[in-house]
N, C-alpha and C positions, 0 to 999 in steps of 0.2 A: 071826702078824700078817698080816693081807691085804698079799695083793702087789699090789695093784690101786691103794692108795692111793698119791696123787702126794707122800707124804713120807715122810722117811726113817726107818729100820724103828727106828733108835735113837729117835728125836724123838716115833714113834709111842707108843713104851715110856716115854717122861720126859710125855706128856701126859697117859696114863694113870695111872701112879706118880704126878704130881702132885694128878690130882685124887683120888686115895685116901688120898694124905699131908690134904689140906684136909677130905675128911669123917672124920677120925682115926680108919682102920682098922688104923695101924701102932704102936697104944701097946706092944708087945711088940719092937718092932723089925723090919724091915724082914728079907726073906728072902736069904738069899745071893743073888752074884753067879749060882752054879752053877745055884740053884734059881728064879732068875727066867728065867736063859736058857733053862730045859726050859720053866717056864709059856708061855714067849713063845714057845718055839720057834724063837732065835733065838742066833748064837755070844756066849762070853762077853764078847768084846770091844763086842760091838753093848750089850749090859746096862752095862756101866762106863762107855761115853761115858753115856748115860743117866743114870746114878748120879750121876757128874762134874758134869751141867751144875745137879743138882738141889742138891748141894753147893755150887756156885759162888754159887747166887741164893738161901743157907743155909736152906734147906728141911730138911738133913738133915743128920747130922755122923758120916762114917766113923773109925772108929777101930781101927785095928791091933791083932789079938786078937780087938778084943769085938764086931765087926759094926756094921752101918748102922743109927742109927735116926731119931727124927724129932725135929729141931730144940729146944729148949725154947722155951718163951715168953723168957723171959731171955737165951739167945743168939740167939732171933731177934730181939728188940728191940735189942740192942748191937749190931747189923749197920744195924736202921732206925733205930735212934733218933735217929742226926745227922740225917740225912735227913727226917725226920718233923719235927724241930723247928725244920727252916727253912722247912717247906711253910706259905706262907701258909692261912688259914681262911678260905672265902669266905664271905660273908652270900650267903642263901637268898632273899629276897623276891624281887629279879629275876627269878633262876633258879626259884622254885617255881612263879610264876604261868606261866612259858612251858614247863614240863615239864607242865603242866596244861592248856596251851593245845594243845602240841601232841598229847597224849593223845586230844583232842577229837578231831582229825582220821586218829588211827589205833584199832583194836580191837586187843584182848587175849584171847589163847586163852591160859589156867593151864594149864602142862604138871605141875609137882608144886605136892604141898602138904602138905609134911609138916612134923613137933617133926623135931629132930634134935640129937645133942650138940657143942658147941662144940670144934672143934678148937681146938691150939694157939693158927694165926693169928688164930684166926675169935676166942675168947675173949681175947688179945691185943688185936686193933682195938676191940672191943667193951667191956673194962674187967670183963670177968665172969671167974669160977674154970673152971677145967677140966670141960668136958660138961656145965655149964650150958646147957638147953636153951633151943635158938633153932627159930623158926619160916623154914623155910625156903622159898620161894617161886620158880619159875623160869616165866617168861612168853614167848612169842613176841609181839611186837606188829609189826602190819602197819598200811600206807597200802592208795592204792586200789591202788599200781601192784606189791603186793605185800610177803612179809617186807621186815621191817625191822631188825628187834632180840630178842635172845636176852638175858633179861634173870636175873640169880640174885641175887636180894635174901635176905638173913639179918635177923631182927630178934627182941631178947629175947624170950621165951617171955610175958611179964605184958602187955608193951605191946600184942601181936598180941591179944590174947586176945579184945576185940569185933571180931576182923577176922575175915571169912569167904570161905571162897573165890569165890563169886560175886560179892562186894564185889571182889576183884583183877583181877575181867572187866569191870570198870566205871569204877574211879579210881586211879590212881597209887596207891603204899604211900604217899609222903609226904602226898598227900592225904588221907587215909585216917587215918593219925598224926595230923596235928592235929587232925582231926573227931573224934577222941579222946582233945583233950586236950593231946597235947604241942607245947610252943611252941617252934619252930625257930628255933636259933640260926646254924650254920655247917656248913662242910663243907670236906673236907678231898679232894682229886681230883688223881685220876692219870687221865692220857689216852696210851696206847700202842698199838701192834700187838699181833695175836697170828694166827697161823693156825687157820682151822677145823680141828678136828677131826671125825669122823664123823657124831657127834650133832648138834653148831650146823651143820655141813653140810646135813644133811638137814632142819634145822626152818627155816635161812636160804633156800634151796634156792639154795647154791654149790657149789663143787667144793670136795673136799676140800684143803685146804689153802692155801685162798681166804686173801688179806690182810686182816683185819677189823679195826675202829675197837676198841680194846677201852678203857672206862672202869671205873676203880673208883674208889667216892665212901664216902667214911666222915661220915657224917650227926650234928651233935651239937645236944642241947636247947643254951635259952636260960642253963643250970647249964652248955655245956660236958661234958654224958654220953652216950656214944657212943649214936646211939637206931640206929642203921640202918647195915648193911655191903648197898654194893650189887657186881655185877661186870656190867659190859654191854657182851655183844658187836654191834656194828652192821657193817652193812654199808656201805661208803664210797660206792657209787653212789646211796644213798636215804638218806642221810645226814649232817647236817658238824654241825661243832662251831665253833660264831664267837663272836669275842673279842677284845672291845672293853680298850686302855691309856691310862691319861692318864699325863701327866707326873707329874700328883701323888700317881699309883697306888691310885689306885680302876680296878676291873675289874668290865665287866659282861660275863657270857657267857649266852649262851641255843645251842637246838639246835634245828636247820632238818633237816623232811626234806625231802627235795630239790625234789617237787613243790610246795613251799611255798614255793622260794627265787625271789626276783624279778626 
């Protein structure tokens, strides 16, 4: 692990691990304590915190004897499913025409573009079978005053299918969904932290280990089927998220980058 980066060599290890558990390269089970500490080149004790924290947010489920492996859909869903079934579903109209608005005023450079198989969570949020392939997509979008957003959108493999990568340099995915057809109903959003890692470092251009806006929005037709998993890391200084409550609990949210706020 570079000694150079501003976090810690465990944390380094659990953001990695994590995104390997999400592209499901661990259907066989996850490698020893012993034999991740050589990969990593790093003592066993730094790998277990690692391990630890990816168990606590049930990513992974240790078991005495028979080694580490990765979550099922079924015990990761009994962990969210309370959770999940109290998040309000937003209606899209608002929100769609201002993720469209603001698109106007930034570009999009496609960093990937590939099929890929549905992990666990990924085929979980989404309502499809295991390695069900999803069309994967990961975008940088910038303003004038620079990066903005590190974006990784997922969408089934049938719905993408008149989508082309030059179309994703042009108009939002949800844009793009309805011009072919599917009628949006809601969405389901989480807004948290996360730190950069290496990668979103170098394409947001922060330091490594920068605080980032991090959203994930689980997108569903007018039927209520999941059409779209997005995860989007933003930058807080070119970026906010505003959000309008009445008493009577209708909520309007939209998203401002910064050179656009009044």
């Amino acid at each position: 692990m570079p000694a150079s980066l501003p976090l810690s060599k465990y944390h380094q290890i659990y953001l990695v691990l994590r995104e390997q558990l999400q592209e499901g390269r661990f259907t066989q089970g996850l490698p020893g304590e012993l034999e991740l500490a050589r990969q990593f080149t790093v003592g066993r004790i730094t790998v277990r915190r690692a391990l630890q924290q990816l168990a606590g947010e049930g990513l992974i489920v240790r078991e005495v004897g028979r080694g580490t492996r990765p979550a099922t859909r079924a015990e990761q869903g009994g962990r969210r499913g309370a959770a999940a079934n109290d998040t309000p579903v937003t209606r899209l109209n608002g929100l769609m025409e201002n993720i469209v608005s603001v698109s106007r005023s930034t570009t999009a450079k496609v960093l990937e573009w590939r099929l890929v198989p549905a992990s666990h969570e990924m085929a979980q949020a989404l309502g499809l079978p295991d390695d069900q392939m999803l069309r994967k997509v990961v975008r940088r979008r910038s303003s004038v005053a620079g990066p903005v957003s590190y974006i990784t959108t997922y969408v089934p493999e049938q719905l993408a299918a008149g989508i082309s990568r030059a179309d994703l340099g042009r108009k939002p995915m949800l844009q793009l969904l309805e011009e072919s057809g599917v009628e949006m109903g809601g969405a389901v959003q989480t807004v948290s932290a996360r730190q950069a890692d290496a990668r979103v470092a170098a394409e947001l251009q922060v330091a490594v280990g920068t605080a980032l806006l991090s959203v994930r929005r689980l997108v569903y037709d007018i039927a209520d089927r999941p059409v779209q998993l997005l995860h989007g890391l933003y930058r807080p200084d070119r970026y906010e998220y505003h959000m309008e409550m009445s008493q009577v609990g209708s909520i309007e949210a939209r998203i401002v980058p910064t050179e656009l706020l009044p």
